[in-house]
N, C-alpha and C positions, 0 to 999 in steps of 0.2 A: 673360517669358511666364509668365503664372501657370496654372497647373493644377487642375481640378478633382479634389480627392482627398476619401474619405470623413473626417469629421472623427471619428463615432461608427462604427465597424465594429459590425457586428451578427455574431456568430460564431451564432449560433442561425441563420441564412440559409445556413451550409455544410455538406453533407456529407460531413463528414470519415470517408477510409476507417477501415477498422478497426486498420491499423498507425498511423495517428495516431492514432487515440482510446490504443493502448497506448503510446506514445511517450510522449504527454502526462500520463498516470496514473503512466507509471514515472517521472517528474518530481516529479508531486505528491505521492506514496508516499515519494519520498524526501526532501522537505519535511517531509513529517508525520512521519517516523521522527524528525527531530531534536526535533519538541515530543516525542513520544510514551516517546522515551529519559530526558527529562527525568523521569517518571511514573517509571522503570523504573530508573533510579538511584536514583532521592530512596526508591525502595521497598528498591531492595539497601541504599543507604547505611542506613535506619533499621532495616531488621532485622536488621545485624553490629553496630549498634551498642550491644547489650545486649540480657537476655533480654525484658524490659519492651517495648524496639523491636519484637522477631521478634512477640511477643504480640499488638502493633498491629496490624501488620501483618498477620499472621494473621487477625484478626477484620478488618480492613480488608476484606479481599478476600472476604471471605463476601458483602457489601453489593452491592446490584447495579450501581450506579455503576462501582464499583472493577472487575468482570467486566465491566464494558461497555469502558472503557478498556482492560485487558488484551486484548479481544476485537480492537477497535482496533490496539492496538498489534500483533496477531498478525496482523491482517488486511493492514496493512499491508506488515510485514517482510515477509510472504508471498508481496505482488505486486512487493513490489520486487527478491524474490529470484528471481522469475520471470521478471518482465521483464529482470533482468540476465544471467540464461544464454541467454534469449533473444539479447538484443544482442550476446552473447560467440559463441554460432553466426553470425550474420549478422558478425561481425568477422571468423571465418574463413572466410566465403565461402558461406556454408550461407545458405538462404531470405531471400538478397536481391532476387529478383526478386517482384514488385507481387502476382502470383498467393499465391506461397509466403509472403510476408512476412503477410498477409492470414489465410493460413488459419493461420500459429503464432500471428498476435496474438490469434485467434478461440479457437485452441485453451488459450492461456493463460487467457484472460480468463473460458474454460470452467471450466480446470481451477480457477484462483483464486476462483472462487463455490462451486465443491464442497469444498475446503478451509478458504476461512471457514465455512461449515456444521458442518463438521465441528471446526473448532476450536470457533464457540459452543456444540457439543453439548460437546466436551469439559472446558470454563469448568461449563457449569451443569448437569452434571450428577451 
């Protein structure tokens, strides 16, 4: 018996609540943390490794580029450190049910656009 199953799923067709939209971010957040560490080492590693390095680096980061990637990389460790105290409540038994789970992933995902703000103010200014 053969089945008809979707071959192409269209995810743009679902309403996905708001504890899945923070589910799937805190995935992707912690995807991007390991490119984003790569930036974040290569920048530790070159500015211990001489004063010439620290100088680079130094003027590196004045360039907008290089504030936008740190901004990134803030942005992300941010929600991924959210959404993981988040999951660390709902692990001990706190806002697992659909109501509660709802309004913390609304509330994080609040709180985490007011703190990227505030980290790019604090990059460029």
């Amino acid at each position: 018996m053969k089945k008809q199953r979707p071959v192409n799923l269209d995810l743009t067709q679902f309403d996905f609540p708001a504890s899945a939209k923070a589910s799937i971010l805190h995935r992707v957040t912690g995807v991007a943390m390991l490119f984003a560490m790569a930036f974040a080492v290569w920048a530790w590693s070159e500015s211990l490794s001489s004063q010439a390095g620290f100088d680079f680096i130094k003027e590196l980061m004045t360039t907008f580029i290089a504030k936008f990637i740190a901004w990134g990389t803030l942005v992300v460790l941010t929600y991924h450190l959210l959404g993981g105290i988040r999951h660390m409540f709902m692990d001990l038994g706190y806002g697992e049910e659909i109501e509660s789970g709802n309004n913390s992933a609304n509330f994080i995902l609040v709180l985490w656009i007011i703190l990227s703000g505030a980290a790019g103010a604090w990059l460029w200014m």
